[in-house]
C-alpha positions in Angstrom: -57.2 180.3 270.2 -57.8 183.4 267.5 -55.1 185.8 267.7 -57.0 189.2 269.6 -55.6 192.7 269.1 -54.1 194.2 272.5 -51.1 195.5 274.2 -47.9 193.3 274.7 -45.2 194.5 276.9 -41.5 194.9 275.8 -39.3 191.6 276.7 -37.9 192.7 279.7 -34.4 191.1 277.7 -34.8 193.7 275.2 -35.2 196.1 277.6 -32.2 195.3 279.5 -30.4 195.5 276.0 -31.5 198.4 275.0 -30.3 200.2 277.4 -26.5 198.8 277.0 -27.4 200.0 273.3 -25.7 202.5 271.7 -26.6 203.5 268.0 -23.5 205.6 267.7 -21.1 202.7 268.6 -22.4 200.5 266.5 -22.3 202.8 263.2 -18.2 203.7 264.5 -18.3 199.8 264.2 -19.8 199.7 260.7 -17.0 202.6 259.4 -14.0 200.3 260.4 -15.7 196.7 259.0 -14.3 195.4 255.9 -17.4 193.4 255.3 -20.4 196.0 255.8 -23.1 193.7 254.3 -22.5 190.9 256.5 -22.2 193.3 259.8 -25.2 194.9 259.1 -26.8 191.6 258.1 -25.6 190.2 261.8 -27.2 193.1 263.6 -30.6 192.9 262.0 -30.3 189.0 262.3 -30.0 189.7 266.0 -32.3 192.3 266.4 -35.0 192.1 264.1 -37.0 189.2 265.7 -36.4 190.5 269.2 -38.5 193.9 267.6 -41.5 192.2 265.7 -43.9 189.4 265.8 -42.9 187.9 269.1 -46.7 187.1 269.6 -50.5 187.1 268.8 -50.7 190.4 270.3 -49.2 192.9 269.0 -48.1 197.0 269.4 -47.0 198.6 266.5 -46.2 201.2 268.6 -43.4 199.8 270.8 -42.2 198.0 267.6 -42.1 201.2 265.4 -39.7 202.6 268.4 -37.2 199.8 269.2 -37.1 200.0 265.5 -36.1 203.2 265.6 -33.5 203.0 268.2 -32.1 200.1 267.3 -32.4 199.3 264.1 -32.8 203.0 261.9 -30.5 205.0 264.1 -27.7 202.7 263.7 -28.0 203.1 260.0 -28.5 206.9 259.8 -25.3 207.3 262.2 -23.5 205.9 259.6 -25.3 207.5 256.4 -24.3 210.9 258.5 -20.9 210.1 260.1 -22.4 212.4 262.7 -25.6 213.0 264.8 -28.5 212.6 262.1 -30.3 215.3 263.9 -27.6 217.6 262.9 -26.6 215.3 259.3 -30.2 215.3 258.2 -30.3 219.3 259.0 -27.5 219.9 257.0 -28.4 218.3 254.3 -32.2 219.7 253.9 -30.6 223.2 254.2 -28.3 222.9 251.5 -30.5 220.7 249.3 -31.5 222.5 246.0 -35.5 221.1 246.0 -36.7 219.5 243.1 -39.5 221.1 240.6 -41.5 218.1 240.7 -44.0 218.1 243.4 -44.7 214.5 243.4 -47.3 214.6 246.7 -48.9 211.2 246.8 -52.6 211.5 247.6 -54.9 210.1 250.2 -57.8 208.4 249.7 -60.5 210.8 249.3 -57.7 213.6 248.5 -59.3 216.4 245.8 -57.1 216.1 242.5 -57.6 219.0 239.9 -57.1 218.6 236.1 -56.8 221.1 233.7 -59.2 220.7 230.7 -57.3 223.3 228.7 -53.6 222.8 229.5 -53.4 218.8 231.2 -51.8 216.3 228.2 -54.8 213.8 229.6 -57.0 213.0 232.1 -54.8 211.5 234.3 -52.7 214.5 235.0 -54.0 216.3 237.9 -52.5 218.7 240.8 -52.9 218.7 244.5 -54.5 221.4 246.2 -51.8 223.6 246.9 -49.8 223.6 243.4 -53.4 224.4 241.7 -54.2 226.9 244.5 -50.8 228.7 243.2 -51.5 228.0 239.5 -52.7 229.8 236.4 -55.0 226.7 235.8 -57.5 227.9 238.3 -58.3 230.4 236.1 -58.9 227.7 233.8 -61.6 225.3 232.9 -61.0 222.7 235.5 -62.1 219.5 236.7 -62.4 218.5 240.6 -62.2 214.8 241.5 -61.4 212.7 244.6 -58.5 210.6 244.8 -58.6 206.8 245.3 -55.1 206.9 247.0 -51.7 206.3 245.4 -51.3 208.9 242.7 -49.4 211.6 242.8 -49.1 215.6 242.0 -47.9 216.2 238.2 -46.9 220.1 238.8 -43.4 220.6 237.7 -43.6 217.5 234.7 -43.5 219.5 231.9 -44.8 216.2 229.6 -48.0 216.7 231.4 -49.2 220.0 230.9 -49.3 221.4 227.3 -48.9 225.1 228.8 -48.4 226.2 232.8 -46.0 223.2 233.9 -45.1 224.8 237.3 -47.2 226.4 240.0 -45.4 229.3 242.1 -43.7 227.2 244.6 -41.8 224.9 242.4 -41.1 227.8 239.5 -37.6 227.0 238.4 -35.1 229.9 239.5 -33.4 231.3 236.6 -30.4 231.7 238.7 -30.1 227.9 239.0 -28.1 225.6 237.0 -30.5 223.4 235.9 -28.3 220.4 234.9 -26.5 221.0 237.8 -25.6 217.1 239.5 -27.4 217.4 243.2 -24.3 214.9 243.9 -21.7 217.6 243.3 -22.9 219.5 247.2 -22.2 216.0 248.8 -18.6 214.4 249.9 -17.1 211.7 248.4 -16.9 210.6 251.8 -21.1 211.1 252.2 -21.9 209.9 248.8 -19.8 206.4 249.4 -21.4 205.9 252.6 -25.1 206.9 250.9 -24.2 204.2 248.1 -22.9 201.3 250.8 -26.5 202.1 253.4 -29.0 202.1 250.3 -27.8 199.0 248.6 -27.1 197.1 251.4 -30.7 198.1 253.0 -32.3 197.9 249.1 -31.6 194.5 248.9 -32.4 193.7 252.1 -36.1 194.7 251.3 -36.2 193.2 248.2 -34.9 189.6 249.1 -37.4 189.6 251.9 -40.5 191.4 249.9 -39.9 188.4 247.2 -38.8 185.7 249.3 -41.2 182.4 248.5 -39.5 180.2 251.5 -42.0 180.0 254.8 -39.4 178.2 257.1 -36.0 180.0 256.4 -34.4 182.8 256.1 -31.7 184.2 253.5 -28.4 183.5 254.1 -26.3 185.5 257.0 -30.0 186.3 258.5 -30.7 183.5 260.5 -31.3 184.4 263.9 -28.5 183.2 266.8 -31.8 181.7 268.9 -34.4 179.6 266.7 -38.0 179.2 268.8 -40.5 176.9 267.4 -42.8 179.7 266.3 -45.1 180.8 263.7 -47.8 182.1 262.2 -50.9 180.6 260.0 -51.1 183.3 257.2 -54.0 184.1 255.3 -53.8 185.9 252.1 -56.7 187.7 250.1 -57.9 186.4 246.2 -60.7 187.8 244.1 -62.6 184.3 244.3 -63.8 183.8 247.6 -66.7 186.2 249.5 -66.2 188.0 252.7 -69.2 185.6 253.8 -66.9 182.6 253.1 -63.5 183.9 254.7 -65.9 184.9 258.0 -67.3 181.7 258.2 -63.9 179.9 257.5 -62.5 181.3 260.0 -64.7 180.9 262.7 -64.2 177.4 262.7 -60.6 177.3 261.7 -59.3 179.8 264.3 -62.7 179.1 266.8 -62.9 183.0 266.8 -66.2 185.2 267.2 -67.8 186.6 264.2 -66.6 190.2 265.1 -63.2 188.9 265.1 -63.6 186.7 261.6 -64.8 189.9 260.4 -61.9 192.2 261.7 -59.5 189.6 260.0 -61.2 189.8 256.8 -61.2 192.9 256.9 -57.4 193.4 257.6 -57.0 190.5 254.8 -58.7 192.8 252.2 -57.2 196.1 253.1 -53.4 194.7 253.4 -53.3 191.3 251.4 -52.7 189.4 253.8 -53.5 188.5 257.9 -52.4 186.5 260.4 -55.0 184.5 262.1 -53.1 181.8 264.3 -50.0 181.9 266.3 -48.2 179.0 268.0 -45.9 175.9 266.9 -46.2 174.5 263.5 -48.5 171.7 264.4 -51.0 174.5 266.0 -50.8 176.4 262.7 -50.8 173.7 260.3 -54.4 172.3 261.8 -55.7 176.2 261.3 -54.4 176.0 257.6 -55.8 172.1 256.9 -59.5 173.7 258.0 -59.0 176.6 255.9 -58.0 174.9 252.8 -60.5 171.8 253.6 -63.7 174.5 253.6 -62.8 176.6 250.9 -61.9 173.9 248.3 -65.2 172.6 247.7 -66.5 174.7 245.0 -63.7 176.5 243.8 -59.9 177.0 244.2 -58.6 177.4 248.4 -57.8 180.3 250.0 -54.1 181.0 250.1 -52.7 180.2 253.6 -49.2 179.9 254.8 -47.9 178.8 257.9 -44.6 180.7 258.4 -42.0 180.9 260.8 -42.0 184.2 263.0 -38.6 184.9 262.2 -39.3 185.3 258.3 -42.8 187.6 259.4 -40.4 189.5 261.2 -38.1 190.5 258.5 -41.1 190.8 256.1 -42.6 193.5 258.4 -39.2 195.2 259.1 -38.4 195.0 255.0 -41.6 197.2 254.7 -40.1 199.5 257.1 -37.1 199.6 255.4 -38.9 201.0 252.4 -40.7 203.4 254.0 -37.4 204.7 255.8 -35.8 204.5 252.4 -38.3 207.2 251.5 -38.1 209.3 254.3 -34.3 209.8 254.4 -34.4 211.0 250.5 -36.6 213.2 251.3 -33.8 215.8 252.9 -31.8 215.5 249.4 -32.3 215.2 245.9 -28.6 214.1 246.2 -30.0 211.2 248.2 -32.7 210.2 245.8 -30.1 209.9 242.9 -28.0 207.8 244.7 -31.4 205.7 245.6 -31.9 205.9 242.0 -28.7 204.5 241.0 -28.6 202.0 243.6 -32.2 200.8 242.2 -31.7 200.5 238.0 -27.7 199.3 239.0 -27.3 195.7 236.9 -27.3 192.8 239.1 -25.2 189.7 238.4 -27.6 188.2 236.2 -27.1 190.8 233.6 -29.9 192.9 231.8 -33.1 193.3 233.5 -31.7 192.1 236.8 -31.4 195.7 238.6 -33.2 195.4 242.5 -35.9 197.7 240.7 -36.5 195.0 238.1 -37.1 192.5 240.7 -39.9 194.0 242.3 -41.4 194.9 238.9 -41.1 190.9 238.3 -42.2 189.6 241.5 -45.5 192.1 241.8 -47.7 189.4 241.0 -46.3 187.3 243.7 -46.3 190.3 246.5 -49.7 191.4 249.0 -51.4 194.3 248.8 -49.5 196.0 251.4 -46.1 194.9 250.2 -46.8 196.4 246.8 -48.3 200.1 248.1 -45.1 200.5 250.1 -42.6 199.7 247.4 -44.6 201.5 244.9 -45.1 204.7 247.6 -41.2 204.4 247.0 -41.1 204.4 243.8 -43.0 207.2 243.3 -40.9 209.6 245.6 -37.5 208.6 244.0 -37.3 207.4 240.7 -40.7 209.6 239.4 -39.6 212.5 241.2 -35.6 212.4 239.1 -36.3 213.4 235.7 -33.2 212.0 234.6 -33.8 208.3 236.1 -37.5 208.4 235.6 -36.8 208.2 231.9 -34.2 205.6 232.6 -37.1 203.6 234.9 -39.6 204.0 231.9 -37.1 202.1 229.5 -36.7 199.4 231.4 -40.4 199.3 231.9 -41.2 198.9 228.1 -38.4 196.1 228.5 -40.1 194.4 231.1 -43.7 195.3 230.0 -44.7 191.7 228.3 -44.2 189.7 230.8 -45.8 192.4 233.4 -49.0 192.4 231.3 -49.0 188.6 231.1 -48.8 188.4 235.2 -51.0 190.8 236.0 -53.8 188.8 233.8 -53.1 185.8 235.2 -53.2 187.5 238.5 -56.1 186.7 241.0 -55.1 189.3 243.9 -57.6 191.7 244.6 -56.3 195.1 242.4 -58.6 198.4 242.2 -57.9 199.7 238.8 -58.8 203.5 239.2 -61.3 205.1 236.7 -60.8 207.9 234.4 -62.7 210.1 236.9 -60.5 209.1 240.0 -57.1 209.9 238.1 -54.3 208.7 238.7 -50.9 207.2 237.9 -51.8 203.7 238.7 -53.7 203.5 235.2 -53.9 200.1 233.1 -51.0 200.7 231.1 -49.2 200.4 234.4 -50.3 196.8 235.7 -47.7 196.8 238.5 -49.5 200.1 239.7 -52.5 198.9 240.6 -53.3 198.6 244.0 
């Protein structure tokens, strides 16, 4: 049976559980723990496939909250040491804000570029930083965004003259070298540094984990069901014609749902279109493979256990929390920054931010707009570590232009008159 759309209740377990939950205890827990990785490791372990892909039918919704409760809260108890209503306050009130604007557009967002003063095409403002600019006195250009750039106002490497617009105007009465860390606690900044990395490399192991049956080490959940999903990624060979046809005899769904996986497929990279035990989902993937292998290369389909989607959805979640939290502090984004370009154990090039450069090829579409969303509000919006990010870039750029021709996902590289920074000198960019 195809997996439908639709409402799922909460587990009446979780329920239960939740309400014995306390985030606050548990981040108390975490302050007195030698051993911080593996604790936190254990309580997304239990957790995380109690929150997500417990069926075919799913609510983003409910999961998004449980999430919040018991998985987010936890962590920004402890990133605080207090209530993160108050923390978080505290910190966006004494936060110095940085001059790069850095507002990541929409699809169909207007961009505006300054014929006169812009250092190319691809440097544009949003809206409101041109509103409050002298470039609209300017000989201008209007375009629509195809979704993922961002706002140059404040980079002064992108405008030849008029850098700033009058909300991020530097104040003369700041120091402009000034560290952001120096209005954070050693205390803060050591708790900061322990949350990022652990939760960094969290996302990263699962973003670029290749296994489809288990699960990192210290992740593995206490209770092990026999279930998974039949996973169906999108390529630049096959036809939405094909995929709809596939999987209406794969999945025996109707045409409108075929379409609405496709769909999904070719917006996110990748869809699930079966759920049940391994022999269920292996039979999907043999019919899928079978009919698209006839004339040219199959479709990429993965039957994977529902523990690994789990952690794959909640690493995304991760990212985009990641995002969210620096977004009080520039003190914050530093120490994200750090925590990012930091060497691994492998030596050069092995930083967590180097990994995901590496592995892009090997990501979905919806894996890489996350990550690169974060990328774009912390280490593009520090001037200090986006210089830092650019070297090790050029370092890595060979073997990024190599995978991104060899590449067959499906990757929208924007034009010249829907600017933006994903251009083709950034491969990994591309959508």
């Amino acid at each position: 049976m195809a997996a439908a759309e639709s409402d799922r209740e909460v587990p009446s377990a979780l329920c239960s559980e939740f309400l014995d939950f306390s985030a606050k205890d548990t981040a108390l827990k975490w302050l007195q723990v030698n051993e911080l990785p593996k604790e936190v490791y254990q309580h997304l372990a239990r957790y995380v496939p109690k929150i997500y892909c417990l069926g075919p039918n799913l609510n983003p919704q409910s999961e998004d909250l449980l999430a919040q409760l018991l998985l987010q809260a936890p962590l920004e108890w402890y990133l605080c040491g207090e209530d993160p209503s108050t923390g978080l306050a505290k910190l966006e009130q004494s936060n110095q804000p940085s001059q790069l604007c850095g507002h990541v557009f929409k699809v169909g967002e207007p961009t505006y570029s300054c014929r006169e003063c812009a250092a190319d095409p691809t440097c544009v403002l949003c809206m409101q930083c041109f509103l409050g600019s002298v470039h609209k006195e300017h000989r201008y250009r209007m375009t629509t965004s195809g979704g993922g750039g961002f706002c140059d106002c404040g980079d002064t490497e992108a405008w030849k003259k008029g850098p700033y617009c009058q909300k991020h105007e530097p104040n003369i009465s700041d120091v402009s070298q000034e560290d952001p860390l120096a209005h954070l606690s050693a205390d803060m900044i050591a708790r900061t540094y322990n949350i990022f990395s652990i939760v960094l490399k969290y996302a990263v192991d699962m973003l670029t984990w290749e296994k489809e049956d288990e699960l990192p080490p210290g992740l593995e959940p206490p209770e092990r069901g026999d279930t998974y999903y039949c996973m169906l990624f999108n390529d630049e060979v096959h036809t939405y014609e094909q995929v709809i046809y596939t999987l209406q005899k794969a999945v025996n769904c109707t045409q409108k749902e075929a379409v609405s996986f496709a769909t999904t497929v070719d917006r996110d990279g990748r869809k699930s279109v079966r759920y049940g035990d391994f022999q269920f989902c292996e039979q999907a993937k043999s019919v899928i493979v079978r009919n698209t292998s006839r004339q040219s290369k199959p479709l990429r389909v993965q039957v994977m256990h529902s523990s690994v989607v789990a952690h794959q959805c909640f690493a995304l979640k991760a990212l985009a929390w990641l995002g969210h939290i620096i977004s009080y502090s520039d003190a914050l984004r530093r120490i994200l920054c750090q925590v990012g370009l930091q060497k691994g154990p492998e030596g050069e090039n092995s930083s967590l931010v180097d990994t995901l450069m590496l592995c892009d090829s090997k990501m979905w579409k919806g894996a890489r707009n996350v990550y690169h969303q974060l990328f774009m509000s912390s280490l593009l919006m520090d001037l200090k570590y986006k210089k830092l990010f650019a070297i090790q870039f050029a370092k890595n750029y060979e073997r990024l232009q190599s995978d991104f021709v060899k590449d067959d996902h499906d990757r929208s590289t924007p034009s010249r008159t829907s600017p933006c920074k994903c251009s083709p000198c950034l491969p990994w960019l591309a959508c």
